[in-house]
Backbone and ligand atoms as CSV (ligand in chain L), in Angstrom:
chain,resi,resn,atom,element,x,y,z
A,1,UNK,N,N,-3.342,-21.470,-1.053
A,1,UNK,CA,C,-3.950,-20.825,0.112
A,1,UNK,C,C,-4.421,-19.424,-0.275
A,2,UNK,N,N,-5.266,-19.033,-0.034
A,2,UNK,CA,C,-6.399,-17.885,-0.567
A,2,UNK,C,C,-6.147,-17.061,0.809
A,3,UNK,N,N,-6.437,-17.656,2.199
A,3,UNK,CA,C,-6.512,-16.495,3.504
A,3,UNK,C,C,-6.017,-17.474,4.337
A,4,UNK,N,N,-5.321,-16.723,5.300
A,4,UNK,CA,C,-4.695,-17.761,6.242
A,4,UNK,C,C,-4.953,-17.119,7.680
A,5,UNK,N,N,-5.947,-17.315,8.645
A,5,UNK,CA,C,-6.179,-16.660,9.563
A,5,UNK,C,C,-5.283,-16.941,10.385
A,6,UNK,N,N,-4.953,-15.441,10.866
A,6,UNK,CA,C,-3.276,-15.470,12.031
A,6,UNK,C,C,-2.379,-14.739,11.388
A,7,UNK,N,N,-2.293,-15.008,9.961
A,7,UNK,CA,C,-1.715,-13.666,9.260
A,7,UNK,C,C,-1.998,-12.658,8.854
A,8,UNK,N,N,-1.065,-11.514,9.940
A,8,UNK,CA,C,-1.193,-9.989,9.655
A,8,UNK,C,C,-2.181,-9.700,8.276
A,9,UNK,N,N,-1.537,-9.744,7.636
A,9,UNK,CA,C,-1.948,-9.424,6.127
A,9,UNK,C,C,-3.471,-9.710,6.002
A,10,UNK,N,N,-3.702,-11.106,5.681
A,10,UNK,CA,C,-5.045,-11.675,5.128
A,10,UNK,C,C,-5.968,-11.220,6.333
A,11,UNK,N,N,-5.395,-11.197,7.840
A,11,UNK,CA,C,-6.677,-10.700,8.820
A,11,UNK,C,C,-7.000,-9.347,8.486
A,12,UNK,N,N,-5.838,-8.534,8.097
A,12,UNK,CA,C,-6.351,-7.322,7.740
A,12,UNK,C,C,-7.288,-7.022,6.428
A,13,UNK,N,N,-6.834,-8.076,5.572
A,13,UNK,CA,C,-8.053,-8.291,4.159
A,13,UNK,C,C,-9.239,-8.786,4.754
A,14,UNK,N,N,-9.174,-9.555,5.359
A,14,UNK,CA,C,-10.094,-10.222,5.822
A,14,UNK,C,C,-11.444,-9.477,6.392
A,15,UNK,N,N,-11.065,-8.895,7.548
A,15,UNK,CA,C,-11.629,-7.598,8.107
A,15,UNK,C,C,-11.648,-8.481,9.739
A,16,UNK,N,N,-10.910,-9.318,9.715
A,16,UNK,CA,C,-10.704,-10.122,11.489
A,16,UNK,C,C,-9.596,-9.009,12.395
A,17,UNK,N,N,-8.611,-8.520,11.709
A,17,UNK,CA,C,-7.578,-7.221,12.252
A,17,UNK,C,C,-8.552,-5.883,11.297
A,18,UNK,N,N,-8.685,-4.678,12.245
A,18,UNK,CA,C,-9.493,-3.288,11.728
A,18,UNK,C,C,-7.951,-3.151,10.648
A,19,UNK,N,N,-8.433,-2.710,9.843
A,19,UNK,CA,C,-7.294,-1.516,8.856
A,19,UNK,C,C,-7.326,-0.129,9.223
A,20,UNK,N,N,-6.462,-0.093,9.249
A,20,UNK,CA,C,-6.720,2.051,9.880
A,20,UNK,C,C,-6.687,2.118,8.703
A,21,UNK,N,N,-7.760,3.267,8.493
A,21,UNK,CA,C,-7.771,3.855,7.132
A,21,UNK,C,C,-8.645,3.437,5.611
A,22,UNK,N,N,-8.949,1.958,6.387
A,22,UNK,CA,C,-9.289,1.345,5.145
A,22,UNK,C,C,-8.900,0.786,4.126
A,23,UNK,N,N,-9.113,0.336,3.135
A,23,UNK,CA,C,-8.764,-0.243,2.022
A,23,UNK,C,C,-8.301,1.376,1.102
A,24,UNK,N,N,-7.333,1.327,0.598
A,24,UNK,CA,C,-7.379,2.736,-0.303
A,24,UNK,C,C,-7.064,2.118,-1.884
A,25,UNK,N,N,-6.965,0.946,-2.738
A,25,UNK,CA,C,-7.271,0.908,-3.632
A,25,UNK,C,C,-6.943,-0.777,-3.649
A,26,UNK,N,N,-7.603,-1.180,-4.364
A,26,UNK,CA,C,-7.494,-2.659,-5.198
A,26,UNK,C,C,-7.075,-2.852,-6.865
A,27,UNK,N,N,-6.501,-3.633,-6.944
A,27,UNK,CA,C,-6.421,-4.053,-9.003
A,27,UNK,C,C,-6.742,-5.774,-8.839
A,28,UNK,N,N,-6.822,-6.586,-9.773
A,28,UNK,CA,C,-7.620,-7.654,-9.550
A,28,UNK,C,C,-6.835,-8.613,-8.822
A,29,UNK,N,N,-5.770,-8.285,-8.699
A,29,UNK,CA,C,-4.835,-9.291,-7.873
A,29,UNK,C,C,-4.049,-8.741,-6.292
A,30,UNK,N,N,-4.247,-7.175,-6.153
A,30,UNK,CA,C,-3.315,-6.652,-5.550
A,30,UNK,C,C,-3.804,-5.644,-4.962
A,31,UNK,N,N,-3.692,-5.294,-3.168
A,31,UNK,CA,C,-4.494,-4.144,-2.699
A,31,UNK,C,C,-3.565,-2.953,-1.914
A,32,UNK,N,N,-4.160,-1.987,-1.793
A,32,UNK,CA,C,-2.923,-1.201,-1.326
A,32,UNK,C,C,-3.382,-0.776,0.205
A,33,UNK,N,N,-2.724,-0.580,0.919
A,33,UNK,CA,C,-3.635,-0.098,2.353
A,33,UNK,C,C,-2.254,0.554,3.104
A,34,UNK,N,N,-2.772,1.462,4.318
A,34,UNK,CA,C,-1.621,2.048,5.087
A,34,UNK,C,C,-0.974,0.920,5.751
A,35,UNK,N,N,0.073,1.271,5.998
A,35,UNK,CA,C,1.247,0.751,6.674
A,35,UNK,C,C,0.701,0.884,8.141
A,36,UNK,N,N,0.736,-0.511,8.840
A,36,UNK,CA,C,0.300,-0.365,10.105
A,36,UNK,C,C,1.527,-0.017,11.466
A,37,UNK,N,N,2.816,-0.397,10.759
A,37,UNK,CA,C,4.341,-0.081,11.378
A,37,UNK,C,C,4.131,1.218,11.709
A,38,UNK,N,N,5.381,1.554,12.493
A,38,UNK,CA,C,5.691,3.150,12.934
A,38,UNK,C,C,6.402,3.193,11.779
A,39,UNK,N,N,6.283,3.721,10.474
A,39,UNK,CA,C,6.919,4.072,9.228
A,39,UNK,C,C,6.181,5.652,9.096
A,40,UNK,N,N,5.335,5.920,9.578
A,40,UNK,CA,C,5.125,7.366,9.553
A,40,UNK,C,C,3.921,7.677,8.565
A,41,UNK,N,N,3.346,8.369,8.904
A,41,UNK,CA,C,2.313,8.888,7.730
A,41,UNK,C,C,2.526,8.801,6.597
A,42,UNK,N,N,1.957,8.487,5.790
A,42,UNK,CA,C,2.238,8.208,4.245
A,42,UNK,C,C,2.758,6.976,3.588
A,43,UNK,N,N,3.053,6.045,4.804
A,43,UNK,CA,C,3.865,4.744,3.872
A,43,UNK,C,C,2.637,4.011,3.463
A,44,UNK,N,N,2.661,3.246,2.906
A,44,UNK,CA,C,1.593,2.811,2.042
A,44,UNK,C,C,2.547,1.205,1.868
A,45,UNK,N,N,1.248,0.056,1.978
A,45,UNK,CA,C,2.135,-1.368,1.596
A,45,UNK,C,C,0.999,-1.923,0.348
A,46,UNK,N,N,1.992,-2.919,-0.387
A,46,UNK,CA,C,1.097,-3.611,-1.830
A,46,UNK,C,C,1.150,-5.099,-0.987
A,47,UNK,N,N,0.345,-5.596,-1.279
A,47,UNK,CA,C,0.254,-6.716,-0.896
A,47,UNK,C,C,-0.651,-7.326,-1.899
A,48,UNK,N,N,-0.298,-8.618,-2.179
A,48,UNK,CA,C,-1.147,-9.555,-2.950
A,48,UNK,C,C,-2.376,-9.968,-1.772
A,49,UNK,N,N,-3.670,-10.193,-2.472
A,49,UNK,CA,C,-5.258,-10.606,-2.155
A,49,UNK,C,C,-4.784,-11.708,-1.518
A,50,UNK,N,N,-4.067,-12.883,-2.065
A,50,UNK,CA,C,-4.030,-13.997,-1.809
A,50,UNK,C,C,-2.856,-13.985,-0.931
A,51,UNK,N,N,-3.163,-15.243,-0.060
A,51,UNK,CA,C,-1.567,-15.501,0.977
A,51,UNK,C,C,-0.613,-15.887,0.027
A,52,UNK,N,N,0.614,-15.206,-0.501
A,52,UNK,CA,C,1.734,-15.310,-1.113
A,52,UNK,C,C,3.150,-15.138,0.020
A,53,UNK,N,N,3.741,-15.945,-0.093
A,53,UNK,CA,C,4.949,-15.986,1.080
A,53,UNK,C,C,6.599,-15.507,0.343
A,54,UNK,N,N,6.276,-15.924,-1.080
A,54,UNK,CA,C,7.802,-15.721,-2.028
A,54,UNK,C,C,7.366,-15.165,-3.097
A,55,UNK,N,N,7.930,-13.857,-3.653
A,55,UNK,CA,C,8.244,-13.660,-4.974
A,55,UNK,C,C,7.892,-14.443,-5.924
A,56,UNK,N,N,8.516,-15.607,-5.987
A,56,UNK,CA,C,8.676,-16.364,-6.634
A,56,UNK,C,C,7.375,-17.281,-7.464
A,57,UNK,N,N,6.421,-16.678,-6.220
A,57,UNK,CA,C,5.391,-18.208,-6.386
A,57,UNK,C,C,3.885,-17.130,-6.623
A,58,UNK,N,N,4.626,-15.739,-7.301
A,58,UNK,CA,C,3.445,-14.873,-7.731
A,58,UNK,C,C,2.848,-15.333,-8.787
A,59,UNK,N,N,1.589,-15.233,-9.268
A,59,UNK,CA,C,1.512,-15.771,-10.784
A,59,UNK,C,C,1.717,-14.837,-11.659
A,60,UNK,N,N,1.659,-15.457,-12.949
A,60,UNK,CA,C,1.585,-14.182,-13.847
A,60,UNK,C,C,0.916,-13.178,-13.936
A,61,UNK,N,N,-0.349,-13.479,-14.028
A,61,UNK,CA,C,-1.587,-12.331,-13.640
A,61,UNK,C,C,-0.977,-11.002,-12.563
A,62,UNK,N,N,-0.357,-11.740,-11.159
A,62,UNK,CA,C,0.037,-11.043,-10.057
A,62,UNK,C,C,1.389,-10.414,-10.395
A,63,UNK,N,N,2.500,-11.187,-11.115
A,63,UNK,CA,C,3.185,-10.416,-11.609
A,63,UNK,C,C,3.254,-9.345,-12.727
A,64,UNK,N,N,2.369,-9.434,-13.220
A,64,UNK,CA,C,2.156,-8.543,-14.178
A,64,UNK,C,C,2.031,-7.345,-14.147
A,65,UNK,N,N,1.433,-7.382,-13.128
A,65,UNK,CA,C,0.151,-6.100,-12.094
A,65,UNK,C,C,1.275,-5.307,-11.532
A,66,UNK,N,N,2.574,-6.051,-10.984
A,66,UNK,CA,C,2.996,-5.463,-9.779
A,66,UNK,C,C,3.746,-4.171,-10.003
A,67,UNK,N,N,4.798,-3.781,-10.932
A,67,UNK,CA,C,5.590,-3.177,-11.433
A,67,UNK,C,C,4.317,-1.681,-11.602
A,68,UNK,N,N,3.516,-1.763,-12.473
A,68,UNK,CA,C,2.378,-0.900,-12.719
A,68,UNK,C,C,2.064,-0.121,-11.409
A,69,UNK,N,N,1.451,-1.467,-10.615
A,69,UNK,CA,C,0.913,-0.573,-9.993
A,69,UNK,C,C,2.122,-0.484,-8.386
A,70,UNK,N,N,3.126,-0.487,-8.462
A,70,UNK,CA,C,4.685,-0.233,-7.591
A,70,UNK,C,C,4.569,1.348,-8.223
A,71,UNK,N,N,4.365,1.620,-9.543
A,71,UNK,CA,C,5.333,2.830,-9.773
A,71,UNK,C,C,3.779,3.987,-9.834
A,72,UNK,N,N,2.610,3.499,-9.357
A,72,UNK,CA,C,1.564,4.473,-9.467
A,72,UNK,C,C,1.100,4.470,-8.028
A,73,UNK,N,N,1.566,3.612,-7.134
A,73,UNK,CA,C,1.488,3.844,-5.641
A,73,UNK,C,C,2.624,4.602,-5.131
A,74,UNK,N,N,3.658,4.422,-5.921
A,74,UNK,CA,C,5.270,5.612,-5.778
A,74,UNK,C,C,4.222,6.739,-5.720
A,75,UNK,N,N,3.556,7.023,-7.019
A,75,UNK,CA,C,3.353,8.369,-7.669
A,75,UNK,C,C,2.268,8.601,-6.596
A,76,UNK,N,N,1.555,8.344,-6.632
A,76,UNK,CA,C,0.238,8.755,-5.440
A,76,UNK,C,C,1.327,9.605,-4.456
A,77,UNK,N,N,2.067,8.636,-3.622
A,77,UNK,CA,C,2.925,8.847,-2.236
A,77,UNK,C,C,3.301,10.224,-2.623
A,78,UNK,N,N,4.411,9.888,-3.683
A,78,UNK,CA,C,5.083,11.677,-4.001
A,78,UNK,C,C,3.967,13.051,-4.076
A,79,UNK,N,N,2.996,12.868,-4.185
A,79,UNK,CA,C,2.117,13.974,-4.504
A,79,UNK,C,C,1.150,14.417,-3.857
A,80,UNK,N,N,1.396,12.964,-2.324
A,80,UNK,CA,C,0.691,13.373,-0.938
A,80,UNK,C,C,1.713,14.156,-0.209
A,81,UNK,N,N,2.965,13.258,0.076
A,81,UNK,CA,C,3.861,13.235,1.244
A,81,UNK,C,C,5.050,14.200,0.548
A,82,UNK,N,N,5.431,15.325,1.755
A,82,UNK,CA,C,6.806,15.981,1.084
A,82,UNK,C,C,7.694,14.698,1.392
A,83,UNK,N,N,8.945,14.203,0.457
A,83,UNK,CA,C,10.088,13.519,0.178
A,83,UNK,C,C,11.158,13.530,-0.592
A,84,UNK,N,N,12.061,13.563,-0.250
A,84,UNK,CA,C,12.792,13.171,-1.234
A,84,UNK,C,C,13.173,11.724,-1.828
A,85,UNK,N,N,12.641,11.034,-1.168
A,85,UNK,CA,C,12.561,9.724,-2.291
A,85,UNK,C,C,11.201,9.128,-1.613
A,86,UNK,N,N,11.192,7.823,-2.279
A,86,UNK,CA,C,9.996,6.949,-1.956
A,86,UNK,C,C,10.539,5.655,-1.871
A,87,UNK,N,N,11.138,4.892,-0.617
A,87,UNK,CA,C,11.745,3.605,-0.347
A,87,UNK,C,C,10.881,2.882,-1.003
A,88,UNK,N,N,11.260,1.943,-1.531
A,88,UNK,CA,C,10.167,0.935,-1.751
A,88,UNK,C,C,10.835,-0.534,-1.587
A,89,UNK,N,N,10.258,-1.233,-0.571
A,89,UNK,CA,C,11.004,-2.370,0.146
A,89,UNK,C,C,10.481,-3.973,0.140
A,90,UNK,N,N,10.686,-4.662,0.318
A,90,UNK,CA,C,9.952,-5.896,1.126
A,90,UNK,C,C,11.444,-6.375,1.557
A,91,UNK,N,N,10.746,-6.475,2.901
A,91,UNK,CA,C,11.363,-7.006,4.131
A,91,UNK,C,C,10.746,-8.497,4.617
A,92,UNK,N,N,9.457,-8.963,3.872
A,92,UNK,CA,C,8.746,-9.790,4.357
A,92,UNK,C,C,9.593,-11.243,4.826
A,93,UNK,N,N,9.513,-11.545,5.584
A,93,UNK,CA,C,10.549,-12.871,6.180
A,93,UNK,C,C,9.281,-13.760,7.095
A,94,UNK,N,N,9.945,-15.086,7.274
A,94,UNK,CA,C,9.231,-15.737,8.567
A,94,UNK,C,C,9.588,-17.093,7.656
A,95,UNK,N,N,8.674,-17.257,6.583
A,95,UNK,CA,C,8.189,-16.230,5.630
A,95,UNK,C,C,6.466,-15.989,5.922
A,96,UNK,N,N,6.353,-14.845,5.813
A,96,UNK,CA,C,5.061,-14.144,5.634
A,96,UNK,C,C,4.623,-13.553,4.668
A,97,UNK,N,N,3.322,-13.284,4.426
A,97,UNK,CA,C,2.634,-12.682,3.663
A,97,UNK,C,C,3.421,-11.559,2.801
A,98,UNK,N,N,4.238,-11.494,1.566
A,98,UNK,CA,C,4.724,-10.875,1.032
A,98,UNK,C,C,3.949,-9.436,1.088
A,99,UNK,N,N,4.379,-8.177,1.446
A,99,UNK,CA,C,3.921,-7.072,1.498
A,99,UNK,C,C,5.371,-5.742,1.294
A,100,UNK,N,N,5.343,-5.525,-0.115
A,100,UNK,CA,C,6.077,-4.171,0.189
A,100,UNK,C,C,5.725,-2.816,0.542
A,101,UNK,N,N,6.642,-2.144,1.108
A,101,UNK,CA,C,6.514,-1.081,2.331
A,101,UNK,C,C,6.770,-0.040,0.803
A,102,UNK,N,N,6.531,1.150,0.976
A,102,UNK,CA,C,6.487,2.145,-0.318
A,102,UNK,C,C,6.360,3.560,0.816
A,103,UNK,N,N,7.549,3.828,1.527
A,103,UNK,CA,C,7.574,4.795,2.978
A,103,UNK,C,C,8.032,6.006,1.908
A,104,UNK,N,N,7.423,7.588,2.122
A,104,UNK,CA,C,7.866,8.998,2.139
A,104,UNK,C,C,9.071,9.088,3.003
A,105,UNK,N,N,9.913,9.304,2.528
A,105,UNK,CA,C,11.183,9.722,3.753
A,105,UNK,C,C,12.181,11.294,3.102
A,106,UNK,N,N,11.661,11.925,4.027
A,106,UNK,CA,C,12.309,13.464,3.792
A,106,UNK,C,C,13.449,13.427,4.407
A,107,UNK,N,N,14.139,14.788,3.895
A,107,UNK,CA,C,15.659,15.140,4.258
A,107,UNK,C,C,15.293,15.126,6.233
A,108,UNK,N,N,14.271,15.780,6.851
A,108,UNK,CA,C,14.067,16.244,8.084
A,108,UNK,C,C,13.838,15.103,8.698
A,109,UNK,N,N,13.176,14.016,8.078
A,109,UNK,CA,C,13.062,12.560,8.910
A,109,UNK,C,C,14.357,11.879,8.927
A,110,UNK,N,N,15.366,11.963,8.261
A,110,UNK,CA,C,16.551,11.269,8.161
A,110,UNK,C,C,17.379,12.362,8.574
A,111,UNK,N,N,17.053,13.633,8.716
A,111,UNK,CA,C,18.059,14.429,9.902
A,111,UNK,C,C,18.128,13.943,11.420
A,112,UNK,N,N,16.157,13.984,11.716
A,112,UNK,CA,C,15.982,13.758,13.014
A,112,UNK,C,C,16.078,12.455,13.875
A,113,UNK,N,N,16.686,11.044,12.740
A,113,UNK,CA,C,16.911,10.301,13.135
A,113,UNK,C,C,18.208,9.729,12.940
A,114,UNK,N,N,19.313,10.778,12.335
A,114,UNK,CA,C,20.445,10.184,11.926
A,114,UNK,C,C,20.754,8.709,10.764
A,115,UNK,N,N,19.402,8.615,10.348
A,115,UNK,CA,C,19.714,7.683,9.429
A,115,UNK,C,C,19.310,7.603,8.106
A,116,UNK,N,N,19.753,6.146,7.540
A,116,UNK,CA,C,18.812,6.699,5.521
A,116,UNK,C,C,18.734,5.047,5.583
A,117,UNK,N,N,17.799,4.925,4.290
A,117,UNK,CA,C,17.840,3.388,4.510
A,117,UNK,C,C,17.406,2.580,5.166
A,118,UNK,N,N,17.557,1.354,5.614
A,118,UNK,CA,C,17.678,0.037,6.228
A,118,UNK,C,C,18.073,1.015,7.951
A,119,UNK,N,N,18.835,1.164,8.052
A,119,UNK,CA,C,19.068,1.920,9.543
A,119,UNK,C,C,17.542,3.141,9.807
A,120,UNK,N,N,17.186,3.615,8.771
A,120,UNK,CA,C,16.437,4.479,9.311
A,120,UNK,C,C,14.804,4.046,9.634
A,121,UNK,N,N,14.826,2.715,9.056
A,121,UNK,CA,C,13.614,2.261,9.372
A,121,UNK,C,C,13.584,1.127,10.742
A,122,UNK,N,N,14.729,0.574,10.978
A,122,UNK,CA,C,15.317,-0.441,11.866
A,122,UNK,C,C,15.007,0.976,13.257
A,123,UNK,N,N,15.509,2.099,12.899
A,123,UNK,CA,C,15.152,3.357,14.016
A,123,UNK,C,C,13.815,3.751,14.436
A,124,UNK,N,N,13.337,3.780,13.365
A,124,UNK,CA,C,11.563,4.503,13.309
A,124,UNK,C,C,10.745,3.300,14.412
A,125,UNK,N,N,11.189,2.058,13.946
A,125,UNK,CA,C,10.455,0.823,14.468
A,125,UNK,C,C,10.937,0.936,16.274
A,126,UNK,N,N,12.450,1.265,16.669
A,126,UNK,CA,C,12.839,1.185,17.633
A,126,UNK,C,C,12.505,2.644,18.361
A,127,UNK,N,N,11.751,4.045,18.080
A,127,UNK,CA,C,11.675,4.870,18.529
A,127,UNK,C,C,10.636,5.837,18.050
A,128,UNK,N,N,9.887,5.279,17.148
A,128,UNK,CA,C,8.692,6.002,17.237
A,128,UNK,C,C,7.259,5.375,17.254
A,129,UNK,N,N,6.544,6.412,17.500
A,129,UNK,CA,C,4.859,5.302,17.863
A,129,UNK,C,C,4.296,5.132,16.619
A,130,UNK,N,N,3.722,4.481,16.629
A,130,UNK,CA,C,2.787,3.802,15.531
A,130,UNK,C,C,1.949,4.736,15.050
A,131,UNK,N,N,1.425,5.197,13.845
A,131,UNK,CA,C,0.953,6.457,12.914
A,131,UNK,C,C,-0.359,6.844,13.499
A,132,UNK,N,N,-0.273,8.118,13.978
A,132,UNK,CA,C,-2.026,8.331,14.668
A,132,UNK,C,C,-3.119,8.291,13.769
A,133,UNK,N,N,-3.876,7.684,13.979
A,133,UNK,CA,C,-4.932,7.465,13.350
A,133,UNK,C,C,-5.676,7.954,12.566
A,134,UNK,N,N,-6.163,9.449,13.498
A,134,UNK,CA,C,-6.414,9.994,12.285
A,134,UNK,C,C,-6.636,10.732,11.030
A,135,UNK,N,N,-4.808,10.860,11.434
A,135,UNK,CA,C,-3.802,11.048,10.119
A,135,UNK,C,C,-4.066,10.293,9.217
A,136,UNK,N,N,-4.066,8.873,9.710
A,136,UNK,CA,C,-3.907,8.158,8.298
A,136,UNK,C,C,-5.126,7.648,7.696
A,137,UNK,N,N,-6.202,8.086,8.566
A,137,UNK,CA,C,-7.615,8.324,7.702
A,137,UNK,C,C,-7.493,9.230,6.660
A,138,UNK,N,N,-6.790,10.283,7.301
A,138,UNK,CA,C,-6.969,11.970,6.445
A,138,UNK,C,C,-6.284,11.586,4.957
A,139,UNK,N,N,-4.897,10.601,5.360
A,139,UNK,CA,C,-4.031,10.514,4.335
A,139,UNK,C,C,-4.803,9.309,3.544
A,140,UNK,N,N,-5.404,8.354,3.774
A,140,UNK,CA,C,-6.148,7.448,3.428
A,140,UNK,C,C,-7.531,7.693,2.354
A,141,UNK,N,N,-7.888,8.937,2.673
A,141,UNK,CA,C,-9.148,9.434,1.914
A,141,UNK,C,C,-8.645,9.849,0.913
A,142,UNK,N,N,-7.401,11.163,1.074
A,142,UNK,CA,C,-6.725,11.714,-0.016
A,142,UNK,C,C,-5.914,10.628,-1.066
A,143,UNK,N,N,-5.233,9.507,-0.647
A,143,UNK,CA,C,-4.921,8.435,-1.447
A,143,UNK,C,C,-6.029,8.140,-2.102
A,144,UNK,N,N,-7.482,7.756,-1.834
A,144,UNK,CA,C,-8.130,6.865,-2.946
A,144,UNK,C,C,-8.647,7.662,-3.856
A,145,UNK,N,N,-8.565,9.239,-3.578
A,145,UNK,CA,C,-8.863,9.934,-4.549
A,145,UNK,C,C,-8.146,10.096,-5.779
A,146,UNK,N,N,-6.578,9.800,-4.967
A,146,UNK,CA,C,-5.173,10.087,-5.955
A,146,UNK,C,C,-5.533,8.854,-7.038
A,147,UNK,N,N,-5.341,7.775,-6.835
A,147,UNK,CA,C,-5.553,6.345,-7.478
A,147,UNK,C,C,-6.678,6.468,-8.090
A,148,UNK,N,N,-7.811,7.425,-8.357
A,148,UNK,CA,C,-8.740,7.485,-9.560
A,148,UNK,C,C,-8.202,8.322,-11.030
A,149,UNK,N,N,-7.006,9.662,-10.224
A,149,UNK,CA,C,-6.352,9.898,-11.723
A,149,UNK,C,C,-4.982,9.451,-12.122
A,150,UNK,N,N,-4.649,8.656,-10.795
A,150,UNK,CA,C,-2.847,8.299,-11.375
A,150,UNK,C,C,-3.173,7.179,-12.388
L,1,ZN,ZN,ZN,-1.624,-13.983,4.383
C-alpha cells in the first residue's frame, strides 16, 4: 500500500488533509513535517512516504535512511527550539501510519505541567490547544532552511 485515504498521515502527504506549515524536508523514502498534536511548537514527526503500519515491515532502503535522518531532525529541533532534550517517540498504534514525534521539551514546559515523559505529553494532549499556526509556519520556514546545512 503506497496511500491509504482516511489516514492521517498519507492525507496529509497526499494534500486531501492541509499540512500547517508544509512539507519541511523529504529524503527518498522519508518526509518530515510539523506535528499536527498539541505537542507545542517545534515538534516535528518522520514519517515514511509510503503507508507503513510496523517497524518491522520498513524496507531496507527505509531503514537505512531512518537513524540519519532521526539524529539530523534531533539536530535541526535543538538549534530552533530552547530544550533540554529532544523526545523522540513513536506512539503509533491502531496500527497506523508509523510516524515518530521528535517534541523540544524545556525545563519551563515540564515545570508548567508537572510532568517529563510519557505523562507530559498524555498532559499537553489533555490541556493544551493545538500549535497556532502561524508559529508553525514561522518555525516551518526556519526548519527547511536548517535541513539544507544539517
Ligand atoms: Zn498512511
Amino acid at each position: 500500500m503506497e496511500d491509504v485515504a482516511g489516514c492521517i498521515a498519507c492525507d496529509l502527504t497526499s494534500g486531501r488533509a492541509q499540512l500547517p506549515g508544509g512539507l519541511i524536508h523529504r529524503t527518498t523514502h522519508w518526509r518530515v513535517e510539523h506535528c499536527v498534536g498539541p505537542l507545542g511548537v517545534g515538534t516535528l514527526v518522520v514519517k515514511p512516504s509510503r503507508h507503513v503500519v510496523h517497524v518491522a515491515a520498513l524496507t531496507d532502503g527505509e531503514a537505512d535512511e531512518l537513524g540519519p535522518l532521526l539524529r539530523r531532525t534531533s539536530s535541526v529541533i535543538t538549534r530552533l527550539a530552547p530544550s533540554s532534550q529532544v523526545y523522540v517517540c513513536l506512539w503509533s498504534h491502531g496500527p497506523v501510519h508509523i510516524h515518530f514525534v521528535l517534541q523540544p521539551v524545556s525545563e519551563d514546559l515540564m515545570s508548567r505541567l508537572g510532568a517529563h515523559g510519557p505523562a507530559l505529553q498524555v498532559a499537553m494532549f489533555s490541556s493544551e490547544p493545538g500549535p497556532d499556526p502561524v508559529a508553525v509556519a514561522h518555525f516551518a520556514d526556519a526548519a527547511r532552511l536548517e535541513f539544507v546545512d544539517a
